[in-house]
Structures are given as C-alpha cells and as structure tokens.
MDTraj code that builds the backbone (N, CA, C; nanometers):
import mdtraj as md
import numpy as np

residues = "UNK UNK UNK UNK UNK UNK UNK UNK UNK UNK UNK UNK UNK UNK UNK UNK UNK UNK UNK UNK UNK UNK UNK UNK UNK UNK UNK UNK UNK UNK UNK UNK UNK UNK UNK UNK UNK UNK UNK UNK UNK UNK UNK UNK UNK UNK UNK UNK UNK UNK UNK UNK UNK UNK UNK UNK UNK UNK UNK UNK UNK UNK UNK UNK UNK UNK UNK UNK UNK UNK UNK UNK UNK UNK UNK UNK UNK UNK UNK UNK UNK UNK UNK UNK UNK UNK UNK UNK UNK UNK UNK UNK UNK UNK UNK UNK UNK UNK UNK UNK UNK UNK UNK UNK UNK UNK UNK UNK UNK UNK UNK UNK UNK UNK UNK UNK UNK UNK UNK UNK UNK UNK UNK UNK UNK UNK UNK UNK UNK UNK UNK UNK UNK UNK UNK UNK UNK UNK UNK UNK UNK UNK UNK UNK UNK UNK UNK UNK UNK UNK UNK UNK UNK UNK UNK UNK UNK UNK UNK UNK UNK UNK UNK UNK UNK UNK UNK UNK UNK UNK UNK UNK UNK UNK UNK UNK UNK UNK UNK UNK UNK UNK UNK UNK UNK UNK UNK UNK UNK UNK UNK UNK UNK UNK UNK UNK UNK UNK UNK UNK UNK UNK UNK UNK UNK".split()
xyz = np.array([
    [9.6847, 17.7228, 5.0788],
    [9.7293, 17.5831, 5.0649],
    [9.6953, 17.5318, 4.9258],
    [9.7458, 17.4721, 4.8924],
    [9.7974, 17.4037, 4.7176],
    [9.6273, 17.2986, 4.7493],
    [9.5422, 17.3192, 4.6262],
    [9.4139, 17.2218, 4.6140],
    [9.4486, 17.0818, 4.5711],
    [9.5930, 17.1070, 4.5260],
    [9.5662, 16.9383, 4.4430],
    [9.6626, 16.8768, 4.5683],
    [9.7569, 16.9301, 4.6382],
    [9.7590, 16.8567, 4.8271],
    [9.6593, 16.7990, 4.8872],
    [9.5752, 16.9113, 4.8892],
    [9.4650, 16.8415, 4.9414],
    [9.3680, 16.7489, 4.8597],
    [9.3585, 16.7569, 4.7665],
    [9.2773, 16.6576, 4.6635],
    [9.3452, 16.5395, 4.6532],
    [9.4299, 16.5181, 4.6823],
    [9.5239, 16.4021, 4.6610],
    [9.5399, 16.2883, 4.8106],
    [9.4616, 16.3613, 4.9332],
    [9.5557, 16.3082, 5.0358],
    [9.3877, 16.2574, 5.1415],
    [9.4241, 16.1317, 5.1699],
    [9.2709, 16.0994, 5.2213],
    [9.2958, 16.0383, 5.4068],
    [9.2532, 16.0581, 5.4609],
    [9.2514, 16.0415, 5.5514],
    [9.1665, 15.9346, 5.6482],
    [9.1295, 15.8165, 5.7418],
    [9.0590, 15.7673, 5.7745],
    [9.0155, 15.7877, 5.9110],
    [8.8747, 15.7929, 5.9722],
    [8.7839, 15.8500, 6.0595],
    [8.7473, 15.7186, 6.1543],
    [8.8502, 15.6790, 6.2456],
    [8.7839, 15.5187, 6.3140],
    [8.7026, 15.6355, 6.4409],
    [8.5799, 15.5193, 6.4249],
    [8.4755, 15.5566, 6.5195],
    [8.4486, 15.5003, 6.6631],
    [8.4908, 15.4941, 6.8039],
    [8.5122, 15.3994, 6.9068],
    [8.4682, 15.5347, 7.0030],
    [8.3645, 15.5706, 7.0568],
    [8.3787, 15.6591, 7.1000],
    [8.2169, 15.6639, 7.2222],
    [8.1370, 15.5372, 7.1622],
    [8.0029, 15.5166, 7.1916],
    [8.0114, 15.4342, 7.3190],
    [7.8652, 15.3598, 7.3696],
    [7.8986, 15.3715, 7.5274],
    [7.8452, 15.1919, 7.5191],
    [7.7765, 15.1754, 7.4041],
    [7.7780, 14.9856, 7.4230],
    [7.6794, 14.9837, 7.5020],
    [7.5920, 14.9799, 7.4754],
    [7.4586, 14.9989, 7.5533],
    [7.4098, 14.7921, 7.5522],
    [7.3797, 14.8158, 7.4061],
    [7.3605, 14.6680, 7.4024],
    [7.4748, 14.5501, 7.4436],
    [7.6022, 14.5628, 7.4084],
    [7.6583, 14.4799, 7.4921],
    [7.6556, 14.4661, 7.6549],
    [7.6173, 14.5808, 7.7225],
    [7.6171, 14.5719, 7.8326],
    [7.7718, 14.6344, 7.9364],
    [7.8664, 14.6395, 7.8200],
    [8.0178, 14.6422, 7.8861],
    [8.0827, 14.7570, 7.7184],
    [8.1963, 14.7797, 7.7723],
    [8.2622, 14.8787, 7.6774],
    [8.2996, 14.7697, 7.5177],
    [8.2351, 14.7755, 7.4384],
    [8.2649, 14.6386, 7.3461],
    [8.4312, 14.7095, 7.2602],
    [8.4784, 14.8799, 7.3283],
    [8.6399, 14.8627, 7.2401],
    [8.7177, 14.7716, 7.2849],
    [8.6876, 14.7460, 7.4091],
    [8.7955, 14.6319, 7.5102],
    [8.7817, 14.5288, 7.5077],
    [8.6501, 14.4307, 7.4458],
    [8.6382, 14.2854, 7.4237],
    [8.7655, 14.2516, 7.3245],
    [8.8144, 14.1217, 7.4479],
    [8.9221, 14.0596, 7.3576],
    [8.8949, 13.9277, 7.2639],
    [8.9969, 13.9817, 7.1698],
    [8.9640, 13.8706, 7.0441],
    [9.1672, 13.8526, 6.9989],
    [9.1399, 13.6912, 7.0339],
    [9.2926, 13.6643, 6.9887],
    [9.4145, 13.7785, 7.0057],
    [9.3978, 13.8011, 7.1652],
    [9.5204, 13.8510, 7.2351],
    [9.5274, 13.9978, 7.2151],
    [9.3948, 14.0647, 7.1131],
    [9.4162, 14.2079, 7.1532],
    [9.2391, 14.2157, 7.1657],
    [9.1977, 14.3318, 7.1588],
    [9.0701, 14.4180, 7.1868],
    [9.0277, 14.3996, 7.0026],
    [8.8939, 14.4643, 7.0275],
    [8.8070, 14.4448, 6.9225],
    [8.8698, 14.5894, 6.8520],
    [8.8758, 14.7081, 6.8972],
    [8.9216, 14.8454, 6.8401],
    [9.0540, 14.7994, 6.8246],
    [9.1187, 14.7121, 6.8929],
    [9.2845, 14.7092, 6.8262],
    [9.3071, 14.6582, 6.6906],
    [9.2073, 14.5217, 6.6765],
    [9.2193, 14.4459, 6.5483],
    [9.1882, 14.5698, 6.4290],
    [9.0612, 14.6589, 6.4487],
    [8.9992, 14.7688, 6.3490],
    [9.1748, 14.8251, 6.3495],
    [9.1606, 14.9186, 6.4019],
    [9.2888, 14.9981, 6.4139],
    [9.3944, 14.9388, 6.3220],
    [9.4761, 14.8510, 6.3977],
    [9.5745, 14.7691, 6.3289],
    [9.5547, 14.7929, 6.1772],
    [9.4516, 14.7566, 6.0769],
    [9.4227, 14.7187, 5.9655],
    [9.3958, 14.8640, 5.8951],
    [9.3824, 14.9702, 6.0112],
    [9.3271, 15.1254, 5.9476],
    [9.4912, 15.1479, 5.9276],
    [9.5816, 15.1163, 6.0066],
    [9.6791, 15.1517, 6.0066],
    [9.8138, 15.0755, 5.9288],
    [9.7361, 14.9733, 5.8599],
    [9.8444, 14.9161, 5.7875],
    [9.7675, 14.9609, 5.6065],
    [9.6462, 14.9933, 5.6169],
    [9.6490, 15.0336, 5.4542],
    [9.6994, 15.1781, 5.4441],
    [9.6487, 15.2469, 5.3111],
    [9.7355, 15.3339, 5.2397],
    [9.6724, 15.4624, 5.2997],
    [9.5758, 15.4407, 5.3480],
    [9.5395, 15.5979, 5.4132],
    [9.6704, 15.6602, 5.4615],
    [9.6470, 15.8316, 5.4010],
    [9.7549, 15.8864, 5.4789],
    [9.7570, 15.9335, 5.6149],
    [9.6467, 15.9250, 5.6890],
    [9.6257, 15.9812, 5.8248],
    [9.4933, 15.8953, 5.8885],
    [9.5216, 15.8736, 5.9825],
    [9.3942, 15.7888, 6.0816],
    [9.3414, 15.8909, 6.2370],
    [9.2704, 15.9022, 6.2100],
    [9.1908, 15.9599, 6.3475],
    [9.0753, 15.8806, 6.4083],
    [9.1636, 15.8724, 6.5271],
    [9.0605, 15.7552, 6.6332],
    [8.9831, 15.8444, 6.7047],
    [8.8887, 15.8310, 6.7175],
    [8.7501, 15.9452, 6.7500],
    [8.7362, 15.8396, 6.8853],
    [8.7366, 15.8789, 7.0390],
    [8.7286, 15.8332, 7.1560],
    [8.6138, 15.8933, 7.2270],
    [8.5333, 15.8429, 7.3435],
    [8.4363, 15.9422, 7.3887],
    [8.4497, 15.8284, 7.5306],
    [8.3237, 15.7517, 7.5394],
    [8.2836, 15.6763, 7.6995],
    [8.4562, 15.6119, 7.7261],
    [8.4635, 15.6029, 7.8294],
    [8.5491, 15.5526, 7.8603],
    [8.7384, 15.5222, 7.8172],
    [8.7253, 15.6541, 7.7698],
    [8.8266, 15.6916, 7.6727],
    [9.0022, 15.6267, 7.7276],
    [9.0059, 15.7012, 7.8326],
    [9.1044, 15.6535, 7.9017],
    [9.1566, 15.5097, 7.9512],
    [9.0675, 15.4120, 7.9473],
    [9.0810, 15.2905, 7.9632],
    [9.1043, 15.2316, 7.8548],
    [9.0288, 15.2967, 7.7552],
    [9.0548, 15.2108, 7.5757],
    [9.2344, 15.2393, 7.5538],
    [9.2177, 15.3986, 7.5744],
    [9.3651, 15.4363, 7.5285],
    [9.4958, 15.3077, 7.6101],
    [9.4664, 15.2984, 7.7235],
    [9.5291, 15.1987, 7.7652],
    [9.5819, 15.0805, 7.7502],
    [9.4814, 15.0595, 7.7281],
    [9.4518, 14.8692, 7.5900],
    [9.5074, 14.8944, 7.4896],
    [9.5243, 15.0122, 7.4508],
    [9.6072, 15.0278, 7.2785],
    [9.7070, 15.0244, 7.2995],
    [9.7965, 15.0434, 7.4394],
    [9.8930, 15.0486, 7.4356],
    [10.0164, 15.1449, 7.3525],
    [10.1132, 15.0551, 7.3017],
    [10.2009, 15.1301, 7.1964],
    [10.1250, 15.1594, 7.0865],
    [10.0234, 15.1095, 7.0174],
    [10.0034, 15.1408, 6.8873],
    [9.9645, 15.2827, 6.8482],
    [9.9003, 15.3576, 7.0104],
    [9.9022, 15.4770, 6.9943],
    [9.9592, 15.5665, 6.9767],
    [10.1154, 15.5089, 6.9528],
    [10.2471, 15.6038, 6.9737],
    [10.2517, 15.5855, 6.7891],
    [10.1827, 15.5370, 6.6882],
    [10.2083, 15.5193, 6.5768],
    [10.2091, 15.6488, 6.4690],
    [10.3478, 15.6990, 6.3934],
    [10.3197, 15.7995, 6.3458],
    [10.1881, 15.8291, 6.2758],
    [10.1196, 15.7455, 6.1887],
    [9.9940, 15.7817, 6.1055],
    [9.9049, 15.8044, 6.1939],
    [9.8960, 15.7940, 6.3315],
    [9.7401, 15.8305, 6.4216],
    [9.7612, 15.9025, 6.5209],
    [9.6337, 16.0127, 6.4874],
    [9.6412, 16.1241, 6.6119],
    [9.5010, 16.0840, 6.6890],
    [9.4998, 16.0627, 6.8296],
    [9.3745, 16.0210, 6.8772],
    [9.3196, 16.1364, 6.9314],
    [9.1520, 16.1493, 6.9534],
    [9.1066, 16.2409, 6.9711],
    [8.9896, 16.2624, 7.0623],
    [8.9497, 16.2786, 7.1439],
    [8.8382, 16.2693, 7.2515],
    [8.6819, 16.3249, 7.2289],
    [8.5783, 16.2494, 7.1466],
    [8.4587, 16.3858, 7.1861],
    [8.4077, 16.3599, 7.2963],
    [8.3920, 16.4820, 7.3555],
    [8.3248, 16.4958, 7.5090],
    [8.1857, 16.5176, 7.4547],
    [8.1281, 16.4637, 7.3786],
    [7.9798, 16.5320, 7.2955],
    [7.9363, 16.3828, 7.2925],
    [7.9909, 16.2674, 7.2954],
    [7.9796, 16.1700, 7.2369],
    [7.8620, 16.0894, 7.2623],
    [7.7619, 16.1294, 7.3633],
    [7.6504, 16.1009, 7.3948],
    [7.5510, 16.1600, 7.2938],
    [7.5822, 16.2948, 7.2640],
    [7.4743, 16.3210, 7.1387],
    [7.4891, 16.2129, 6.9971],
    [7.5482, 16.1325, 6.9975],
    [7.5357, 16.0421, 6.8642],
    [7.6353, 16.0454, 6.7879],
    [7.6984, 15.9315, 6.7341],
    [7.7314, 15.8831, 6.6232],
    [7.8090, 16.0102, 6.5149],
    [7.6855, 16.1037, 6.5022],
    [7.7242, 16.2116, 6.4273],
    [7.8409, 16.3147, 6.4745],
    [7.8138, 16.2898, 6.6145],
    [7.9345, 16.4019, 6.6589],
    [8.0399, 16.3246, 6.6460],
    [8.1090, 16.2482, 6.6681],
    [8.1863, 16.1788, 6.6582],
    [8.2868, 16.1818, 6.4902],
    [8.1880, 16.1794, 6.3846],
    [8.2228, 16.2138, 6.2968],
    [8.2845, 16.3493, 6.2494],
    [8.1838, 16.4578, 6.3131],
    [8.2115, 16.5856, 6.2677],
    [8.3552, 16.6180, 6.3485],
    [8.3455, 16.5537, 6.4981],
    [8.4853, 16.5910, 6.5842],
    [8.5825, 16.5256, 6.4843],
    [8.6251, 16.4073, 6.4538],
    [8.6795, 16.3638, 6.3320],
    [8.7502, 16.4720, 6.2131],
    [8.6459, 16.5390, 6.1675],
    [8.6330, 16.5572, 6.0554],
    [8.6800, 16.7002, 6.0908],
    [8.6761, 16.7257, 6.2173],
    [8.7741, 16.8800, 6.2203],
    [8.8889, 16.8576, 6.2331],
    [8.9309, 16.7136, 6.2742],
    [9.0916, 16.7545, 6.2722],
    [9.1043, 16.7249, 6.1465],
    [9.1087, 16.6429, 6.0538],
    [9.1578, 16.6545, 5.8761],
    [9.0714, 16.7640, 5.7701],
    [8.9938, 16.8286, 5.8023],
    [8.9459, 16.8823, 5.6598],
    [9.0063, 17.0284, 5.6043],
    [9.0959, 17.0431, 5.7021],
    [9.1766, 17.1179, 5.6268],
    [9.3096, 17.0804, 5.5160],
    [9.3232, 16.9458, 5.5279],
    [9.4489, 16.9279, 5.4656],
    [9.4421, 16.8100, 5.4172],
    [9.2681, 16.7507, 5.4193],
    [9.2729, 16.5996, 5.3120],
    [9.1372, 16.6145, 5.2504],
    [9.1523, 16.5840, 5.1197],
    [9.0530, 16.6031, 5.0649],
    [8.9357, 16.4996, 5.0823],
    [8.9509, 16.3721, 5.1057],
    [8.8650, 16.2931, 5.0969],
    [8.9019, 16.2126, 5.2656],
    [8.7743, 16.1764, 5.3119],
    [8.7832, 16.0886, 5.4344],
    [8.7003, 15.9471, 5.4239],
    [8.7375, 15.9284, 5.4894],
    [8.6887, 15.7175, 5.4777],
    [8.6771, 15.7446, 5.6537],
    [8.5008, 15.6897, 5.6730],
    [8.4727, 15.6709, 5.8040],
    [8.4695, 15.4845, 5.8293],
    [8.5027, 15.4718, 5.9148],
    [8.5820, 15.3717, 5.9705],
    [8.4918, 15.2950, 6.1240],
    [8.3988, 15.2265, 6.1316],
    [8.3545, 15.1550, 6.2266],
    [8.4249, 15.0898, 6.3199],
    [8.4578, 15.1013, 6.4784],
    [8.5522, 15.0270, 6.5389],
    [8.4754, 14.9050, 6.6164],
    [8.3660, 14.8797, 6.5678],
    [8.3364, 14.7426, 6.6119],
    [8.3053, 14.6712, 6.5114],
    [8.3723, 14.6780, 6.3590],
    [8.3676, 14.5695, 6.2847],
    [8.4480, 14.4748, 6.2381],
    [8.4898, 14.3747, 6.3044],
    [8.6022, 14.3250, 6.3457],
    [8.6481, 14.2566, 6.2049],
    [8.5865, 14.2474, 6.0568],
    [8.6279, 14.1849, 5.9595],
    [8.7027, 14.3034, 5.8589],
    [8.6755, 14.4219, 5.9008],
    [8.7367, 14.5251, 5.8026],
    [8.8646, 14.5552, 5.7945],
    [8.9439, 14.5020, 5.6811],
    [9.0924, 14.4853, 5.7053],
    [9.1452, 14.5581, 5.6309],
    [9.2285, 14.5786, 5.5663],
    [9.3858, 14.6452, 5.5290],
    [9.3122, 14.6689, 5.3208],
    [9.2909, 14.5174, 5.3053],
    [9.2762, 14.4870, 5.1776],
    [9.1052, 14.5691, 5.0961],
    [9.0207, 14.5832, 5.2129],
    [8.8705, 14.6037, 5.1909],
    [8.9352, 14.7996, 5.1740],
    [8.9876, 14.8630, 5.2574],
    [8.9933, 14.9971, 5.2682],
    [9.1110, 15.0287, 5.1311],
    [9.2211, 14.9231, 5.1084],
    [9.2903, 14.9855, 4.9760],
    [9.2188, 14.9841, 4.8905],
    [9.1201, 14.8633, 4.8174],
    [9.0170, 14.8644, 4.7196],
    [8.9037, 14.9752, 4.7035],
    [8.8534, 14.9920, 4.8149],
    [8.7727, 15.0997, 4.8370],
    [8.8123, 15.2693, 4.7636],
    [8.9592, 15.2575, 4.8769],
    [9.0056, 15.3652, 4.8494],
    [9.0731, 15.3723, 4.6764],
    [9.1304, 15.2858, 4.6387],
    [9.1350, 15.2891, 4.4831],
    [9.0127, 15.2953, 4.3970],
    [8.8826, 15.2270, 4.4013],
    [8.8235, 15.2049, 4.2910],
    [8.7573, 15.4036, 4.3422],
    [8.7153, 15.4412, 4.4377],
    [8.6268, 15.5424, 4.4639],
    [8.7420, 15.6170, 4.4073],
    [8.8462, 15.6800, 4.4482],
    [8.9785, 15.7643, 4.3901],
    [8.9834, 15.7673, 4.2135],
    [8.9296, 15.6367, 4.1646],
    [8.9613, 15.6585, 4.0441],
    [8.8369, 15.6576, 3.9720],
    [8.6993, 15.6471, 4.0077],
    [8.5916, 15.6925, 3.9719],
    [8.5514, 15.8453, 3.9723],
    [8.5977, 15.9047, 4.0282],
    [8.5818, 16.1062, 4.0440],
    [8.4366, 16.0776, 4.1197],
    [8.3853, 16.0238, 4.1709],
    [8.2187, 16.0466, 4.2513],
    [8.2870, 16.1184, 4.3850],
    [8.1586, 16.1590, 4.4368],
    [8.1834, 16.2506, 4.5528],
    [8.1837, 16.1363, 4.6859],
    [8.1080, 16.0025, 4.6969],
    [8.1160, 15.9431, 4.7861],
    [8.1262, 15.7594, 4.7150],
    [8.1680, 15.6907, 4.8346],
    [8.2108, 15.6038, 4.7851],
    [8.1670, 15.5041, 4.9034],
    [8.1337, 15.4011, 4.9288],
    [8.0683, 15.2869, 4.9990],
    [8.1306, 15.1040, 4.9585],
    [8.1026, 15.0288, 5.0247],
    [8.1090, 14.8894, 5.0182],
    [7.9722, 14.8927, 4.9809],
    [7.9632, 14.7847, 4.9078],
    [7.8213, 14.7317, 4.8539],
    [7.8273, 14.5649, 4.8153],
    [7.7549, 14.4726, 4.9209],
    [7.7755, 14.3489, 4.9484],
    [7.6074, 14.3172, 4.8810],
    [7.6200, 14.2572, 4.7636],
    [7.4771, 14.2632, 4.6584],
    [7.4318, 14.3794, 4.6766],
    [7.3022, 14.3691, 4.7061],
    [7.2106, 14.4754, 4.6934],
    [7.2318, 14.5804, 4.8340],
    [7.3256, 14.5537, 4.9236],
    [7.3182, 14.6544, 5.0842],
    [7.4553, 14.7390, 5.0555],
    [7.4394, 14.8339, 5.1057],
    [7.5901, 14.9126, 5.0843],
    [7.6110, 14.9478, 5.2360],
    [7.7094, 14.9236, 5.2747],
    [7.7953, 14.8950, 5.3979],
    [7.9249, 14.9559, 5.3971],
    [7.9649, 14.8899, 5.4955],
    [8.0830, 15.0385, 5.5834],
    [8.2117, 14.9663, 5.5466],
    [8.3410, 14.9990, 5.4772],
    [8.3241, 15.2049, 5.5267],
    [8.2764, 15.2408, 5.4212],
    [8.2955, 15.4044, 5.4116],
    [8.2399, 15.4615, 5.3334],
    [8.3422, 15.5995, 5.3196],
    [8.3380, 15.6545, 5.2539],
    [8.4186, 15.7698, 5.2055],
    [8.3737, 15.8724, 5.1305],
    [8.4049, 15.9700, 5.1746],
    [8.3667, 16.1232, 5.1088],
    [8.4433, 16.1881, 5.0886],
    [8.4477, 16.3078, 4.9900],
    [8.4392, 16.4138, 4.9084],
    [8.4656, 16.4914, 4.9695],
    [8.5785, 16.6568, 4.9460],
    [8.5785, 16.7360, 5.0378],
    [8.4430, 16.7889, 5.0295],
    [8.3991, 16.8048, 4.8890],
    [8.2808, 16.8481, 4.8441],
    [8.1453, 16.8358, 4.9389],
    [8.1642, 16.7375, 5.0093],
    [8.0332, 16.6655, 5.0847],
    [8.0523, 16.7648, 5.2693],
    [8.1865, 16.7636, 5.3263],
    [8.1763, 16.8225, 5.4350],
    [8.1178, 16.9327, 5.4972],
    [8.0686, 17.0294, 5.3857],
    [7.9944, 17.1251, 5.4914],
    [7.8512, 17.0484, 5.4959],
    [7.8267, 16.9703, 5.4359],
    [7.6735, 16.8558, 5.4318],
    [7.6863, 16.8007, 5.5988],
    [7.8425, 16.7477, 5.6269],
    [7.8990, 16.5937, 5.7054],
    [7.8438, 16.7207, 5.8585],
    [7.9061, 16.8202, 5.8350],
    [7.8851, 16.9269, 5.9627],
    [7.7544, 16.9249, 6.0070],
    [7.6239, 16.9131, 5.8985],
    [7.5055, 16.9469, 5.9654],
    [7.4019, 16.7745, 6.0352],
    [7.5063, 16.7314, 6.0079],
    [7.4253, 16.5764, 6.0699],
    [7.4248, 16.5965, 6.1997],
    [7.3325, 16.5044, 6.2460],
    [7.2898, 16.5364, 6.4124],
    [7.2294, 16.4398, 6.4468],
    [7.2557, 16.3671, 6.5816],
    [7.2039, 16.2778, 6.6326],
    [7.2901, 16.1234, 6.5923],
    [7.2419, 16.0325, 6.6492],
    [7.2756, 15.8938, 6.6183],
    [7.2561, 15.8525, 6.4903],
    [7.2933, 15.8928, 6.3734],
    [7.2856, 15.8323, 6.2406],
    [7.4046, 15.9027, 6.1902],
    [7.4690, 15.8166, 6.0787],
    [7.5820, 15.8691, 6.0057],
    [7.5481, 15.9256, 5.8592],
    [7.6048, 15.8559, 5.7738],
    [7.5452, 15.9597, 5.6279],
    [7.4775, 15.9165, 5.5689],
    [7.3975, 15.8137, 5.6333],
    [7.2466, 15.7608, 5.4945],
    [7.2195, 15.8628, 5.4340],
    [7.1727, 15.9743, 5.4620],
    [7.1125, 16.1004, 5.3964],
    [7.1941, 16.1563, 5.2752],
    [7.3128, 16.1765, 5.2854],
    [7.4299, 16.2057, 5.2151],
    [7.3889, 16.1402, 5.0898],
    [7.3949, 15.9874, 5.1436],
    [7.3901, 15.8719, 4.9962],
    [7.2525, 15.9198, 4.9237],
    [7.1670, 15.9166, 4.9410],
    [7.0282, 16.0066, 4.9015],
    [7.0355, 16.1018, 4.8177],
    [7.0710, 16.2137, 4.8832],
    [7.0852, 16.3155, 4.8279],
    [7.1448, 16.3307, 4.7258],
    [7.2861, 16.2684, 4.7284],
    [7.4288, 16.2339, 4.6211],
    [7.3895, 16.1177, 4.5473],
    [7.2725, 16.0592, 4.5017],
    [7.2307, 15.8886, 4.4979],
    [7.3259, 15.8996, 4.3318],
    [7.3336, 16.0081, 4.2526],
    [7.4373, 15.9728, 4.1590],
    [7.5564, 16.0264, 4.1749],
    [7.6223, 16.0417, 4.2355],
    [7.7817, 16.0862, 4.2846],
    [7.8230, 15.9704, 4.3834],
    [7.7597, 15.8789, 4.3422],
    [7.7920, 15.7237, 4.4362],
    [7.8753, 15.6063, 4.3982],
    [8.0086, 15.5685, 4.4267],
    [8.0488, 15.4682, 4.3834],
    [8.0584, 15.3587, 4.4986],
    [8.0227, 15.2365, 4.4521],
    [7.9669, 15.1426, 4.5144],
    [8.0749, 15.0285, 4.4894],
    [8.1484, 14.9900, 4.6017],
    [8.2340, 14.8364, 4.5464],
    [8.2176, 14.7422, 4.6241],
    [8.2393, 14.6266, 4.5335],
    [8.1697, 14.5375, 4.5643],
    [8.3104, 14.4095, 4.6256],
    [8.3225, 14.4388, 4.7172],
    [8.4558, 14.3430, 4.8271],
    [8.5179, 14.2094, 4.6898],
    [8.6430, 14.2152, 4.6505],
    [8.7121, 14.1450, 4.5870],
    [8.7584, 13.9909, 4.6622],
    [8.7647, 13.9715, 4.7621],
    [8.7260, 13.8795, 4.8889],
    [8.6342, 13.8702, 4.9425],
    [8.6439, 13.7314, 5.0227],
    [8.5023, 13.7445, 5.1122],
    [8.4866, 13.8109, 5.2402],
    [8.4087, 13.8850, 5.2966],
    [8.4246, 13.9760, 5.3902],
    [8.2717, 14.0025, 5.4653],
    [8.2470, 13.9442, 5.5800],
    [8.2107, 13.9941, 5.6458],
    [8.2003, 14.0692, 5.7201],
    [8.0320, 14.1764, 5.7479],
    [8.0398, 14.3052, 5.7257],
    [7.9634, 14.3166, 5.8812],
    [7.9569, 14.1722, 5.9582],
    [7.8967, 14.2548, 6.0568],
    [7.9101, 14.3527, 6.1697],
    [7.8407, 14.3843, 6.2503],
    [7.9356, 14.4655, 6.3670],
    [7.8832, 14.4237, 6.4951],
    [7.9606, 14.4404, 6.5823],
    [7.9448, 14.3334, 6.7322],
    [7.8962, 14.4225, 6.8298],
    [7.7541, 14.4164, 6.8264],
    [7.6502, 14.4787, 6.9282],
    [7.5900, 14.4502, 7.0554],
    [7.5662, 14.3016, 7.0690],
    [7.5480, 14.2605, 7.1574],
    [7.6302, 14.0898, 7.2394],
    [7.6189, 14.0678, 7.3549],
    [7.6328, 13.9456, 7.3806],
    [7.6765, 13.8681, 7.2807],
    [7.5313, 13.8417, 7.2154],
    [7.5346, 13.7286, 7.1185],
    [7.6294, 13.7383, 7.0190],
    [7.6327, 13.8705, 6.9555],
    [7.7272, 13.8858, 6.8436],
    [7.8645, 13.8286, 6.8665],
    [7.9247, 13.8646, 7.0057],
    [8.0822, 13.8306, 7.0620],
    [8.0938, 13.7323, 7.0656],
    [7.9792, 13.6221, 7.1303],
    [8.0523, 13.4905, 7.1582],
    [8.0120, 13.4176, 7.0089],
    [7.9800, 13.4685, 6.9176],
    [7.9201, 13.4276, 6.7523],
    [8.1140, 13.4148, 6.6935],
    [8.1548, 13.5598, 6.7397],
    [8.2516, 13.6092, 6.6876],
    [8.3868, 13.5311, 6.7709],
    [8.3790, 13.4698, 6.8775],
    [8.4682, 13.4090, 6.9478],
    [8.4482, 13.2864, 6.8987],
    [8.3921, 13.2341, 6.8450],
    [8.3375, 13.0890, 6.7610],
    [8.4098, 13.0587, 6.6716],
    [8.4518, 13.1871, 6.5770],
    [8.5358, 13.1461, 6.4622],
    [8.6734, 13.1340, 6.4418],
])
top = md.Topology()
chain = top.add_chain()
for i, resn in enumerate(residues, 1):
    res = top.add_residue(resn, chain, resSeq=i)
    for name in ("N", "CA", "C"):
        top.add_atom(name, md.element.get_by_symbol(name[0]), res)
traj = md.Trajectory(xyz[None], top)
C-alpha cells in the first residue's frame, strides 16, 4: 500500500462503549434537545473533515445502536463492538485502532460524553496538528490539555500496549516534544458528563 495514502488520510476514534457507573444509567442515551448525548458527539464527528469515524460500542450496545437510528447508516461510519470493554477505556481504543491502522495514518480519539466537541474544534485540531509534522496533537485550554487528541501512525504500536482505564497520558510524556498543543479558536467547553449533577448542569443551558 502507497505510504503517502496512508500519511495523508486520518481517521476519528468516538469512544461510547463504557458502562456509566457514576451516572447511575447508560449516559450514551441521556437526551439533550431531541437526540442522545452520543448523537450530538457523533453528529459533529461526522460533519468535520475526518475521513473515517469509528464508533467504539461495548455496555449496552444494542440499545445505543437503536437511538442512533439512521445516522448509523452514514457512509463515513463503521460501528464496532468491544466485548473487552470492561477492561478499560484502553481497549476500546486499541479495538478502534484495529479497524483504521492499516489505511490511515493519523487518528483523533474522540470522547462520546463530551457534549461541547463540535465540527469546528476537530477541523482546527486536525489542521494546525497536520501542519505542524509532531507525532501527537491535543486541545490545550491554558495550561490543561484536553480531548481530543490525535496521533501519529508512528505512536500505534505504543497505543497497542496501553491497558486498563486510562488513555494516552503516558504517550504525551514520553513524546512531551513531538506535541502540538491548540489552543480552541472559540469558546468551548471541555467538560464531560459523569454524573447526575453534570446532566442536569448540562440541561440548564
């Protein structure tokens, strides 16, 4: 396969696949203004420039898929099930990350309970990191660097050995100069909806 195909072609990693412990209830299915919390993510993975979206599914998979309705029929997204998804966060990624790493060079992991991450935050991202050459690339809101985040084919046999409930802090560490950091051109809140409180915070606005 041709390297500069794959160097050229990036793919995004939405993560919905966890069991919502702290909310108490499945938080992909909390509704917000007539769809679900994973629909609004989705929607916005699927209207920027990424060339491919993979929805990473695990607890309750079949009921989410439901709630998505048509959007799952959308050419840019192939959805995908980990049955692992109790071991953490990490599997979720790596299941991800086997269906594109043969044929995109760079991936952007994608949070599905952060209901402010839109269309405009992932093209910027994906432009300023694309045209910096670093191996990974992050939101950085002042001094915190936040999601999403994007990598390097360079970085995946690293992305394979993560384990457990944490994603790539370690990565950023290790790579602390192969890091490009942007800083949201809008205002954008970065939180993510964990518990109770967070939803009806988030039904407020």
């Amino acid at each position: 396969m041709n390297d500069q195909i794959i160097t050229d072609k990036v793919a995004g990693i939405v993560l919905a696949a966890g069991v919502s412990v702290r909310m108490g209830r499945t938080k992909q299915l909390l509704l917000i203004q007539g769809g679900t919390l994973l629909g609004r993510v989705l929607n916005e993975a699927l209207a920027s420039d990424l060339d491919h979206i993979v929805l990473v599914l695990g607890h309750q998979a079949n009921e989410i898929l439901s709630a998505l309705g048509r959007l799952i029929m959308h050419p840019k997204l192939v959805v995908i099930e980990n049955r692992h998804y109790t071991q953490g966060i990490s599997s979720s990624i790596i299941a991800g990350l086997r269906e594109v790493e043969e044929s995109y060079g760079h991936v952007m992991i994608i949070l599905g309970d952060m209901p402010h991450i839109d269309s405009r935050l992932i093209n910027q991202l994906l432009r300023q990191y694309l045209a910096s050459r670093l191996s990974i690339g992050a939101v950085s809101i002042g001094t915190k660097r936040s999601h999403p985040v994007i990598f390097n084919k360079v970085i995946y046999d690293e992305i394979h050995r993560l384990s457990g409930d944490v994603g790539g802090k370690e990565l950023f560490s290790s790579h602390a100069g192969q890091v490009c950091l942007v800083e949201p051109e809008h205002e954008y809140d970065d939180r993510d909806i964990d518990s109770p409180e967070d939803y009806a915070d988030l039904l407020k606005e």
